[in-house]
C-alpha positions as YAML, in Angstrom:
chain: A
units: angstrom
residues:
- id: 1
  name: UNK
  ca: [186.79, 241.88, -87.58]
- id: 2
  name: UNK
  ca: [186.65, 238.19, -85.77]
- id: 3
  name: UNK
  ca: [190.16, 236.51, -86.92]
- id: 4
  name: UNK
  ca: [191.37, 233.04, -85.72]
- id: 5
  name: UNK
  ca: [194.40, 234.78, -84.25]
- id: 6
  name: UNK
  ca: [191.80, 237.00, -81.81]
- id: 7
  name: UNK
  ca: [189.99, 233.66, -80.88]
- id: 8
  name: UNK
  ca: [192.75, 231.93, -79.71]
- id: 9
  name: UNK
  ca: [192.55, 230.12, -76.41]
- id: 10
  name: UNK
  ca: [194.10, 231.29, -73.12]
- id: 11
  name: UNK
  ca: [197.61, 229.24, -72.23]
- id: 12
  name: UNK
  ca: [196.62, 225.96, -69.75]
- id: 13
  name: UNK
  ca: [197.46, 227.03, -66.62]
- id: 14
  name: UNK
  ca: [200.61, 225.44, -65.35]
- id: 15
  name: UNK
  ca: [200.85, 224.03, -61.62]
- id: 16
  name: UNK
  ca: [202.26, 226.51, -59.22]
- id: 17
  name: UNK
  ca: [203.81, 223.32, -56.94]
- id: 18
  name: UNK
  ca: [205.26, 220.20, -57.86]
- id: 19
  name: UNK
  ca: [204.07, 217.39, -56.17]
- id: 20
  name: UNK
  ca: [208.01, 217.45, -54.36]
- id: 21
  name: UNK
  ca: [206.51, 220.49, -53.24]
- id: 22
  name: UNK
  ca: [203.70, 219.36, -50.85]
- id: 23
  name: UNK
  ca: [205.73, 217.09, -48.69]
- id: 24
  name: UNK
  ca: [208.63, 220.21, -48.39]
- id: 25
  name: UNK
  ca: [205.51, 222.04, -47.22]
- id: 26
  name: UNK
  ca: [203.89, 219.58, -45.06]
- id: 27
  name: UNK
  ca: [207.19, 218.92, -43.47]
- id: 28
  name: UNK
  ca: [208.16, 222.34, -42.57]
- id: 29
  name: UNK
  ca: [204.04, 222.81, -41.29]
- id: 30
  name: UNK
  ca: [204.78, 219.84, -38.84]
- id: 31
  name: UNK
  ca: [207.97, 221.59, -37.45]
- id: 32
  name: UNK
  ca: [205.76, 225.14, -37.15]
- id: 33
  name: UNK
  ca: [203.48, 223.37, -35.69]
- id: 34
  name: UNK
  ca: [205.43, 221.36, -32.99]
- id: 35
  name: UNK
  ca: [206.47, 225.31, -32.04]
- id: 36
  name: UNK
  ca: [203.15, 226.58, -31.31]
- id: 37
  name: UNK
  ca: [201.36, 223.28, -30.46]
- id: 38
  name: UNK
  ca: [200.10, 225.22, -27.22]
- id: 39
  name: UNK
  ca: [198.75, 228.47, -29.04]
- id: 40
  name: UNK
  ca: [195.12, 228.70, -30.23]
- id: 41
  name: UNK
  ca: [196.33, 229.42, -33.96]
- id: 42
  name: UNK
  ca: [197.95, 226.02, -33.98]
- id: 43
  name: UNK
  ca: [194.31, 224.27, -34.94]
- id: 44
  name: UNK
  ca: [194.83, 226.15, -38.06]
- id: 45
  name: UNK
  ca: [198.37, 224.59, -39.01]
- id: 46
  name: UNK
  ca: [197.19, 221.24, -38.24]
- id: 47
  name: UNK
  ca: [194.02, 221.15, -40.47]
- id: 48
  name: UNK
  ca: [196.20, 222.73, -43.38]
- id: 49
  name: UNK
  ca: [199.09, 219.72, -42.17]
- id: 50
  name: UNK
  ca: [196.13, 217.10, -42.94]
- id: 51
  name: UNK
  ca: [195.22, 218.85, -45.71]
- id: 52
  name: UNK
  ca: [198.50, 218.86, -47.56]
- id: 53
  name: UNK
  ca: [198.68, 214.90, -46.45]
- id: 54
  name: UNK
  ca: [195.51, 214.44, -48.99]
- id: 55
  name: UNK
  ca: [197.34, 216.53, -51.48]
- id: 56
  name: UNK
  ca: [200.85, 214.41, -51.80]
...
């Protein structure tokens, strides 16, 4: 039997980061980044740096 307690919606998912968050992340991206500027993996941190920028 169908009640209106089994048909209950699913919680709203709640943000994982606060907007705070992003420019903590971006920041400490930028300092990785200025590590390993001269390794091939560093395209990779600065698309997700300019990514973050679009997020905060």
């Amino acid at each position: 039997m169908i009640t209106t307690e089994t048909m209950r919606e699913p919680a709203r998912a709640r943000a994982v980061f606060s907007s705070e968050d992003f420019g903590l992340l971006k920041e400490a991206v930028l300092t990785h980044l200025r590590t390993i500027e001269d390794r091939p993996e560093s395209v990779k941190y600065s698309n997700l740096y300019h990514r973050l920028g679009r997020l905060s």
